[in-house]
GUDREN-163186 format. One record per residue (C-alpha): x, y, z. Coordinates in pm, whole numbers, plus 50000, padded with zeros to 5 digits. Each point is the difference from the previous one (the first is absolute). Layout:
N
XYZ...
This chain:
274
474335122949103502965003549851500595005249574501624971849830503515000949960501984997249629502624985850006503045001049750502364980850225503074981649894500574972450226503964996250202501574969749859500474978550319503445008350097499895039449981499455016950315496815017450147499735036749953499415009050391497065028150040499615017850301497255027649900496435005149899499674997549577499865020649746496734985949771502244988549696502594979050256500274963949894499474986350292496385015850005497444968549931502484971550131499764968450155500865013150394500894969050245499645019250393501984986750252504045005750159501634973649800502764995950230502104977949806498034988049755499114962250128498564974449782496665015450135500495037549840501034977149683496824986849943498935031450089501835017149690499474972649776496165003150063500325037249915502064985949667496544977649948497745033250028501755026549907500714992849585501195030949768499705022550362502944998450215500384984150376500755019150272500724995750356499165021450315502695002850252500315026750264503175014650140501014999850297498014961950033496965009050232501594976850295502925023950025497685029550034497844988350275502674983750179502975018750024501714982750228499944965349847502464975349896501504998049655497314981549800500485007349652500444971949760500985024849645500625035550023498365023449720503304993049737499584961850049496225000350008500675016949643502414976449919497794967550081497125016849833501855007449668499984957449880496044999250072499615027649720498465025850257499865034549835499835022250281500075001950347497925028650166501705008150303498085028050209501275014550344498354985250285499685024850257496915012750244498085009949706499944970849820499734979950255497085016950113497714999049659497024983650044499294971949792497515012849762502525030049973502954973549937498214991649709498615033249882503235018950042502644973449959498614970349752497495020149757501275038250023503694995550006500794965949812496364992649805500524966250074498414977549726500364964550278501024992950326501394971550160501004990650339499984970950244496854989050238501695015650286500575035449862498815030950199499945035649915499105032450150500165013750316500534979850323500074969849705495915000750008499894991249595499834969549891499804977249650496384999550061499695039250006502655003949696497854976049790496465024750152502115033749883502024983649651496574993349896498445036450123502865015549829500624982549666503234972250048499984964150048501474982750355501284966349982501124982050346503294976949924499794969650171502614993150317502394975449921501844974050136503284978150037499594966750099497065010850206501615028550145498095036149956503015019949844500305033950121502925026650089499464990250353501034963249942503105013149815501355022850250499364975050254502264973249749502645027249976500395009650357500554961850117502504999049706498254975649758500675021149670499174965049790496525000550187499275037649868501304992949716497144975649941497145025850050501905024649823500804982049672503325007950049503005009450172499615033150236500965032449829501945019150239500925036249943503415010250198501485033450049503855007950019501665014050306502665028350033502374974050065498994982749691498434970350127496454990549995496584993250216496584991849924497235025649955499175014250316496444996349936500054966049891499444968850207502804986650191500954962849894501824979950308503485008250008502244973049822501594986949688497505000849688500344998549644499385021949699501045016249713499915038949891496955010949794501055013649662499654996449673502064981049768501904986650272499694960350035500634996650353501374973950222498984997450349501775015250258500384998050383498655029350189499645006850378497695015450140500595021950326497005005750297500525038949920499494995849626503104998449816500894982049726503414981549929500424983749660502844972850045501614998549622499985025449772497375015649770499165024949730499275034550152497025013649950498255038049959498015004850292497464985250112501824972150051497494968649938500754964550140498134967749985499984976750268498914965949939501204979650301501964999150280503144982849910
């Protein structure tokens, strides 16, 4: 079982980005003893809100932390698939940073880690290398090898080894389960105003500048239907008006009135098509 874990944390103000942490810890690390939600938070829908704002609810002086694994686990087992992304890693930090999440732990998925059983997930992962304090994740989670751990067997170890599991709830719009998969689906058909619904907000699109100076999507992100949307660039202190953007079936971008440049990464939102 594991020792309890002091903590002498001072909480983010909401606002301030996540510190990103991609290794095991060292024992005095603050993020040793926090509130850890599991799951791949691609782009942060109303669902991974309540998620964080649970964590908020449990977590007190301690701070919240999220578990997010790069590349996403889809990518790795299926190399060949379609764009499916909804935020890459800078605009999951982004979305994160209003929420007041204090760190992201962002491990490598590869063969190894894929390949941990479950009670080793925990042992290795969970206790050894972030001395969780509570967990939190949604009904459907699974962990471990082949996916054979579920929120029954977290709850069996947390209690074995000393933190608290907590199972958030599913949510839903109108009666609709929301879930990444509805919101790529919205996106690919073009119905930005329908994701925006499940995601609280208009999509947060991260572009990338060509040679040529123009721009395109994110290759890894999910393809919207080509056509005329709307948006505005994602900075702050800029008030922004919304402007016409097309959309091409390879990716690219096309702003159609001028804009502040930004540093790179470029981030967009895209509320609606126009």
């Amino acid at each position: 079982m594991m020792s309890p874990v002091v903590s002498t944390f001072a909480s983010r103000k909401a606002g301030a980005l996540p510190e990103i942490v991609t290794e095991s810890l060292a024992g005095d690390h603050p993020l040793r003893g926090s509130v850890l939600i599991l799951g791949n938070f691609d782009g942060l829908h109303v669902g991974h809100q309540q998620l964080v704002h649970m964590a908020h609810g449990l977590a007190g002086k301690h701070p919240v932390s999220v578990m997010s694994c790069e590349p996403h686990p889809r990518s790795f087992f299926a190399t060949q698939d379609e764009p499916f992304r909804l935020a890459t890693p800078s605009a999951k930090r982004l979305l994160m940073a209003p929420y007041g999440v204090d760190f992201i732990y962002s491990p490598r998925f590869n063969r190894s880690f894929a390949g941990m059983s479950p009670a080793e997930f925990v042992d290795d992962i969970l206790v050894e290398a972030l001395g969780v304090r509570h967990v939190i994740a949604g009904p459907d989670f699974r962990f471990g090898n082949k996916r054979s751990g579920d929120m029954r067997m977290l709850s069996e170890l947390g209690a074995l080894r000393g933190f608290g599991v907590s199972i958030a709830p599913e949510v839903a719009h109108a009666g609709i389960r929301v879930s990444s998969t509805l919101i790529r689906t919205a996106i690919r058909s073009g119905d930005l105003r329908g994701a925006a619904r499940f995601l609280g907000g208009g999509w947060l699109v991260e572009t990338r500048r060509r040679a040529d100076g123009s721009l395109e999507m994110h290759p890894d992100l999910c393809k919207p239907r080509a056509g005329r949307y709307a948006g505005f660039p994602e900075r702050a202190g800029y008030q922004p008006d919304r402007i016409r953007i097309d959309i091409t079936p390879e990716g690219g971008f096309i702003p159609l009135s001028p804009y502040p440049l930004q540093s790179a990464p470029e981030m967009w939102r895209l509320e609606t098509q126009d």
